[in-house]
C-alpha positions as CSV (number, residue, x, y, z in Angstrom):
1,X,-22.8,16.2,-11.5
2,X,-25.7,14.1,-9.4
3,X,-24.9,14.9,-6.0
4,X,-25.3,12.1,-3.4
5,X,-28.1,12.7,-0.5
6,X,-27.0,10.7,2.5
7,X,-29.2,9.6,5.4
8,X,-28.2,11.1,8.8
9,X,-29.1,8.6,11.8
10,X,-30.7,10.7,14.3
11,X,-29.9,8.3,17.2
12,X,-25.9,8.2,16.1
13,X,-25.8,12.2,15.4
14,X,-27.2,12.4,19.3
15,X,-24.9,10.1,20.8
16,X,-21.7,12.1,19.1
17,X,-23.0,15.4,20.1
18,X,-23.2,14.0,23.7
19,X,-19.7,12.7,23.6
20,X,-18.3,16.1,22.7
21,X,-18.7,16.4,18.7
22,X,-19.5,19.7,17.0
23,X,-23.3,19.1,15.8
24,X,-22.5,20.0,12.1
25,X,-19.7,17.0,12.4
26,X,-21.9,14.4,14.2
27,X,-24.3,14.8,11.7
28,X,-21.1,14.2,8.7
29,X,-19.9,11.5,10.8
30,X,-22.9,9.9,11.2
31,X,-24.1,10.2,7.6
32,X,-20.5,8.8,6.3
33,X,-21.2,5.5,8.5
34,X,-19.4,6.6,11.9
35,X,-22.0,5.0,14.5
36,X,-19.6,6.0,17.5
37,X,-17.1,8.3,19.1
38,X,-14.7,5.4,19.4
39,X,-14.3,5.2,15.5
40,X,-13.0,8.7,16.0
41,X,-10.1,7.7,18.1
42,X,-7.3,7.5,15.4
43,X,-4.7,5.9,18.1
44,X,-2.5,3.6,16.8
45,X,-3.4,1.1,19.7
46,X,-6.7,1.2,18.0
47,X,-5.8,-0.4,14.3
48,X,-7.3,-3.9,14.1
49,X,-4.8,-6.4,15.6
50,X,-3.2,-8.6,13.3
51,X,-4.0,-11.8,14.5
52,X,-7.2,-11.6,13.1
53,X,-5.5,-11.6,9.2
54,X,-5.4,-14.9,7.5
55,X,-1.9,-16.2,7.1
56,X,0.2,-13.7,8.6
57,X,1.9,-15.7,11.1
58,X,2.6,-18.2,8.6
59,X,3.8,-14.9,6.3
60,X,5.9,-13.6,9.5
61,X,7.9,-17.4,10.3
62,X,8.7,-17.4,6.5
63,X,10.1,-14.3,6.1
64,X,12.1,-14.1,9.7
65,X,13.4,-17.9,8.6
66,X,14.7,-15.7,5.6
67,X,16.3,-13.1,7.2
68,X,17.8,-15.6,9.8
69,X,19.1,-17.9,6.9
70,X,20.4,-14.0,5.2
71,X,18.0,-15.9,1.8
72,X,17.7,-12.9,-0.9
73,X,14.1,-11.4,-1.3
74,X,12.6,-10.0,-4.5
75,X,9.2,-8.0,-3.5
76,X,7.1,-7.6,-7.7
77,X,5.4,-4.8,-7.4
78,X,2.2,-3.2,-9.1
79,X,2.5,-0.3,-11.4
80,X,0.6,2.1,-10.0
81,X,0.6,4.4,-6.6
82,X,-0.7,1.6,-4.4
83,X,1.8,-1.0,-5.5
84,X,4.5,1.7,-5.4
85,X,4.4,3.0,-1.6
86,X,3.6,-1.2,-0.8
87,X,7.1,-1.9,-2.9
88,X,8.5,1.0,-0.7
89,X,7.2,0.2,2.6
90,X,8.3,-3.6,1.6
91,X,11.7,-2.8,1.0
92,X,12.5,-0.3,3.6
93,X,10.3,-2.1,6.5
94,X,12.2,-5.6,5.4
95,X,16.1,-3.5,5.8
96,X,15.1,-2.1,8.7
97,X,14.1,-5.3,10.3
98,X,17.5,-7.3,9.2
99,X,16.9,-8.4,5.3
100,X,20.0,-7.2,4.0
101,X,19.2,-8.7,0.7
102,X,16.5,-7.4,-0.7
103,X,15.4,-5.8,-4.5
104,X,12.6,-5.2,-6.5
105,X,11.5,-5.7,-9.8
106,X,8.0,-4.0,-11.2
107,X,6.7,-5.2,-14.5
108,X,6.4,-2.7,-17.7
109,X,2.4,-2.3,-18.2
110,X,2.3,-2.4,-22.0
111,X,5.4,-5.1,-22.1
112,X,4.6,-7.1,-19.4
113,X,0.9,-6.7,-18.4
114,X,-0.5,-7.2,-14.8
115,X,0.5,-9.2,-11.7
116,X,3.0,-12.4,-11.5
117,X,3.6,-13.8,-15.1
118,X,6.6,-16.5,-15.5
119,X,8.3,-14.4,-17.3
120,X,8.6,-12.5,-14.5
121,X,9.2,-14.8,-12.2
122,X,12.0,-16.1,-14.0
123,X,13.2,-12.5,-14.1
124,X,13.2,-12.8,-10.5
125,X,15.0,-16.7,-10.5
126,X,17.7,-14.7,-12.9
127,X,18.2,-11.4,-10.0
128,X,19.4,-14.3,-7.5
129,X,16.3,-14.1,-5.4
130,X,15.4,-17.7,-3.1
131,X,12.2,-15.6,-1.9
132,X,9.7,-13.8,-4.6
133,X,7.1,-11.4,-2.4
134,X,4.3,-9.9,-4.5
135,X,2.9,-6.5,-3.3
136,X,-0.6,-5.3,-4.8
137,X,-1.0,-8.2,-6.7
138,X,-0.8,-12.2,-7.1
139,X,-3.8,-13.2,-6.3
140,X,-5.0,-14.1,-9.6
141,X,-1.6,-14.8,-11.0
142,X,-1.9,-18.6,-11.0
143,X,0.1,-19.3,-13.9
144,X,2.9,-16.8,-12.8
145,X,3.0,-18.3,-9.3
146,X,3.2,-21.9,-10.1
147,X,6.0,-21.4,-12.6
148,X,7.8,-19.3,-9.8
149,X,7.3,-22.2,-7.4
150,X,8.7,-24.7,-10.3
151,X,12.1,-22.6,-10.5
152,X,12.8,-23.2,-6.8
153,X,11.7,-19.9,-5.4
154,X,9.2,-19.3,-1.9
155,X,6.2,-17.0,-3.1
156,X,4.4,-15.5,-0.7
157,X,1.4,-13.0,-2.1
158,X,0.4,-10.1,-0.3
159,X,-2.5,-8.1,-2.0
160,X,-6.4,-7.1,-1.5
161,X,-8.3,-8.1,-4.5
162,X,-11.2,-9.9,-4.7
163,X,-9.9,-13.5,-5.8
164,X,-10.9,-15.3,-9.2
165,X,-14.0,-17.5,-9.0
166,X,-13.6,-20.8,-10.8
167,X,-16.1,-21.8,-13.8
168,X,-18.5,-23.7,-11.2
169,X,-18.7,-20.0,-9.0
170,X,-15.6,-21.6,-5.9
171,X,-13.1,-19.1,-5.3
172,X,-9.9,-20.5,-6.7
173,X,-6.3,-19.0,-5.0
174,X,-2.9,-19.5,-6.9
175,X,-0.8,-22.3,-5.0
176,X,1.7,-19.5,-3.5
177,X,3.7,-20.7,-0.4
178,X,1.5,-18.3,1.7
179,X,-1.1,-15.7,1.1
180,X,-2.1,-13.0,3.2
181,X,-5.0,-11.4,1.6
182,X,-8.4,-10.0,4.0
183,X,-10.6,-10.7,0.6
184,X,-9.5,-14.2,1.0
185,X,-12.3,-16.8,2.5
186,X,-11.5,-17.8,5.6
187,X,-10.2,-14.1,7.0
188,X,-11.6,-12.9,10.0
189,X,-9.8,-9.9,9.5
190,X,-12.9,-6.5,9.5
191,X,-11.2,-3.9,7.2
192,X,-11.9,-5.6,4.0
193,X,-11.2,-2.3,1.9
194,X,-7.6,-1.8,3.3
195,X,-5.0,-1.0,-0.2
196,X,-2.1,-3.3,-0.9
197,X,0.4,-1.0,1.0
198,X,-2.0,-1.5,4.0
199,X,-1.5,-5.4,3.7
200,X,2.0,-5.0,3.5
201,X,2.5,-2.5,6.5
202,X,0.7,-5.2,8.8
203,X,2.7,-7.4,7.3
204,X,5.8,-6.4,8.7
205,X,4.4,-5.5,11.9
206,X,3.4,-9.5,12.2
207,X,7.4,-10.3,11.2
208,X,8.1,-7.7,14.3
209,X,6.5,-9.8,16.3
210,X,7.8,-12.6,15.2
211,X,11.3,-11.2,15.7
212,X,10.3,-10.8,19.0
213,X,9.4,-14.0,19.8
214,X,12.7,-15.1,18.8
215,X,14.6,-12.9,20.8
216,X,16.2,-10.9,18.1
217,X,14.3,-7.8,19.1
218,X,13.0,-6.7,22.5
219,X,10.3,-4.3,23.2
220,X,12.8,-1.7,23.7
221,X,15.4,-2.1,20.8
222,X,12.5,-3.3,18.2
223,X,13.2,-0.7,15.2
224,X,10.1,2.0,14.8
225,X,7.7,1.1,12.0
226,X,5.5,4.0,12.1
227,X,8.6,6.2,10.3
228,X,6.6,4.0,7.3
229,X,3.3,5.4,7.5
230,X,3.1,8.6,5.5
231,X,3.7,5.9,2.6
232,X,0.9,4.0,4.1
233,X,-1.7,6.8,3.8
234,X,-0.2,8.2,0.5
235,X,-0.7,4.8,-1.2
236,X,-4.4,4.4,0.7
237,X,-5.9,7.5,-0.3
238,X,-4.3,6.9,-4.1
239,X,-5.7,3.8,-4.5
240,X,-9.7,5.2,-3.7
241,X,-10.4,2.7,-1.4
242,X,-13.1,3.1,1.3
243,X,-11.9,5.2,4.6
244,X,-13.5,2.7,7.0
245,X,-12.5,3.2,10.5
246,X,-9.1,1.6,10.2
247,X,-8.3,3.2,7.2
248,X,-8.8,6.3,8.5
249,X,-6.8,5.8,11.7
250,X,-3.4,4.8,8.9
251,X,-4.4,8.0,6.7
252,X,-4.6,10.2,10.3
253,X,-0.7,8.4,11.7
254,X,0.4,9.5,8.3
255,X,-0.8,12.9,7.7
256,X,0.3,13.9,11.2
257,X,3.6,12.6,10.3
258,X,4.1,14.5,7.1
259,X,2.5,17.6,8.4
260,X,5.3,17.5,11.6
261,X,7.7,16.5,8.1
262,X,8.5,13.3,9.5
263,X,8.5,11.8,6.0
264,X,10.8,10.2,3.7
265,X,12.6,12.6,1.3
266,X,10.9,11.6,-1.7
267,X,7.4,12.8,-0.5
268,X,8.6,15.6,0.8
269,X,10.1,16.4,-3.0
270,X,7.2,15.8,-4.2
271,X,5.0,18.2,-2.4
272,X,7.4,20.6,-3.7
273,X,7.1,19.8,-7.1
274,X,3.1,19.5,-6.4
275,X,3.3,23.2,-5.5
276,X,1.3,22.3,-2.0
277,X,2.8,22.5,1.8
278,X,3.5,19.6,3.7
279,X,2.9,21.3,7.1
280,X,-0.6,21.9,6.0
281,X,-1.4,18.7,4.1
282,X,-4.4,16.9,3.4
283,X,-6.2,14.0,1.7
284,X,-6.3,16.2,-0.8
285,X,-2.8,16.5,-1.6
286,X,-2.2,12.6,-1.8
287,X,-5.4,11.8,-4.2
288,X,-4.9,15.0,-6.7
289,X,-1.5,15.9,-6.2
290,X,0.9,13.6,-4.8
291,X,-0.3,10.4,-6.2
292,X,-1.3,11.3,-9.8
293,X,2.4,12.6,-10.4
294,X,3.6,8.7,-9.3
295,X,0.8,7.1,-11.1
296,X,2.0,8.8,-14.2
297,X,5.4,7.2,-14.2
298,X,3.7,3.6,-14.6
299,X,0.9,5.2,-17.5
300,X,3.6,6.8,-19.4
301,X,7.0,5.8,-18.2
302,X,8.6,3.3,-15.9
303,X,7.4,2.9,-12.1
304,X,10.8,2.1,-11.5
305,X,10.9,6.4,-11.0
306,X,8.7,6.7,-8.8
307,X,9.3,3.8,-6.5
308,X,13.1,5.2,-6.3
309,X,11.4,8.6,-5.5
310,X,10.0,6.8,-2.9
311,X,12.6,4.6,-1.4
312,X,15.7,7.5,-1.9
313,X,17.2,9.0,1.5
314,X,19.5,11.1,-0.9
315,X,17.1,14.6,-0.7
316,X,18.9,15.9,-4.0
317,X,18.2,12.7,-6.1
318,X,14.9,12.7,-4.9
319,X,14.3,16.6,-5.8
320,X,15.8,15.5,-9.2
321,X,12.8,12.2,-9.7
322,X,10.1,14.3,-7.9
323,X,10.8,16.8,-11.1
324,X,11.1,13.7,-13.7
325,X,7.7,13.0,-11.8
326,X,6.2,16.0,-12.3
327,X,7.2,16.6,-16.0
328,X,5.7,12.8,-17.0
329,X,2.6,14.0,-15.1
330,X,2.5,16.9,-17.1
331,X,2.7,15.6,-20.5
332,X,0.2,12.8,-19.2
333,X,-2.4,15.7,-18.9
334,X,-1.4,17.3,-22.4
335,X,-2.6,13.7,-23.5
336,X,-5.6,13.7,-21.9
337,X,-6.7,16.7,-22.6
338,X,-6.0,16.2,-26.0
339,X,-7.9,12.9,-26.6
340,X,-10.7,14.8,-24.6
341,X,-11.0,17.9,-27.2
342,X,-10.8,15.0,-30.0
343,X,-13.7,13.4,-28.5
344,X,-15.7,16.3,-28.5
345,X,-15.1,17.1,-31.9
346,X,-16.1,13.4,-32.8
């Protein structure tokens, strides 16, 4: 294993050892690209403000206009633990801000293959949707989105993929009613690395707003959307993408919230299945614990397990998928670990 030597900026490591940091830390921060004690602040009031994300407000009219005209949504999610805490956060963020029709579908990997097809999308038409949201994915789904627009059905694409380039090097987009992606050209929007989940989670704090605007919340009665954000950081860390600043402040909200077991039921099952603590968890637990036992479910099995882990308030349900989890995660090793011995042998 080639470990990785990292250059320490004296002039940063000074100025976080004069605002208070531990010397040993300024010098980590500084090394790992933190260039001030701001970026340490992981207030909530200090996530990047939404404005700056390319098509939200046109994502936020569209989907309040839905809820307002009680229009059935159908969020496709991905298959693995980032699309799976987005589909989650979609579904319960949408309830809790008025959808009262809303499902899910998530394609089969070996079946159906990745993102939007029209298959899919006329498995969506078929579930009664008007509305098809895609979660971790859609922006290469061209195909998948036209055909959904053909049957009649909004699309609106959420995901953070670096979008196809065409055959002359332009970046092309599918034709989707709206797309909020910060890889998109055109987004002003600085955390470039935020996961699908992430996307989604400012998502609904844009249709908040919205809401807002239109007098069907106030500041005061406005539901809470931060009850969301242990599945924001579960699904971040899962997916490997870079902690930059505002990554790190979503990862912090949601740790502190799971460690003070403010957490849905499902993740709480599945620290116990894990074997690790809640009160005491870390990074750690949602890259080599938590999320490998949901990742399994869309390797081996269906996703459709672990985003009901997820999206159950019934604790002994989710006790009983946390264990189906666990099992499929299990077996997924025994696999592994086989082909590894027989590539050795080879």
């Amino acid at each position: 294993m080639k470990l990785q030597v990292r250059d320490v900026p004296p002039r940063t490591a000074w100025a976080l050892e004069q605002a208070g940091v531990h010397p040993l830390l300024a010098r980590l921060y500084a090394a790992r690209g933190v260039s001030g004690p701001d970026e340490l602040d992981d207030a909530l009031a200090k996530l990047l403000a939404p404005s700056t994300m390319k098509g939200l407000p046109k994502a936020a009219q569209l989907l309040a206009d839905a809820i307002a005209q009680d229009r059935s949504l159908c969020v496709v999610a991905d298959y693995d633990c980032d699309g799976a805490t987005a589909c989650a956060v979609a579904l319960r963020g949408l309830r809790l801000l008025g959808a009262r029709k809303v499902h899910y579908i998530v394609p089969d990997r070996v079946q159906d293959g990745y993102g939007l097809t029209a298959p899919i999308a006329q498995r969506v038409k078929d579930s009664g949707a008007d509305v098809l949201i895609t979660v971790d994915n859609g922006i290469a789904s061209f195909d998948g989105v036209a055909f959904a627009r053909q049957l009649g059905l909004q699309v609106l694409v959420t995901d953070h993929h670096l979008p196809a380039a065409g055959p002359d090097g332009s970046i092309r987009l599918p034709e989707a009613d709206v797309i909020v992606n910060p890889n998109q050209p055109g987004c002003a929007f600085e955390s470039k690395s935020i996961a699908g989940v992430g996307v989604m989670f400012y998502v609904l704090m844009a249709l908040r707003s919205e809401l807002r605007a239109r007098h069907v919340f106030t500041a005061a009665t406005q539901p809470k959307l931060d009850a969301l954000l242990p599945l924001v950081a579960l699904g971040t860390v899962a997916d490997v993408v870079k902690l930059d600043a505002n990554n790190r402040r979503l990862v912090a909200q949601g740790l502190k919230r799971v460690r003070a077991l403010a957490m849905p039921c499902g993740i709480a099952s599945l620290f116990v299945a894990s074997g690790r603590s809640a009160a005491t968890a870390t990074t750690f637990d949602f890259g080599f614990a938590l999320g490998p036992r949901i990742n399994a479910a869309g390797r081996l099995a269906d996703m459709t397990l672990g985003i009901e882990c997820l999206l159950t308030d019934d604790a002994a349900h989710a006790d009983h998928l946390a264990q189906q989890l666990d099992a499929i995660n299990r077996e997924r090793r025994e696999i592994e670990g086989g082909m590894r011995e027989q590539a050795l042998l080879l």
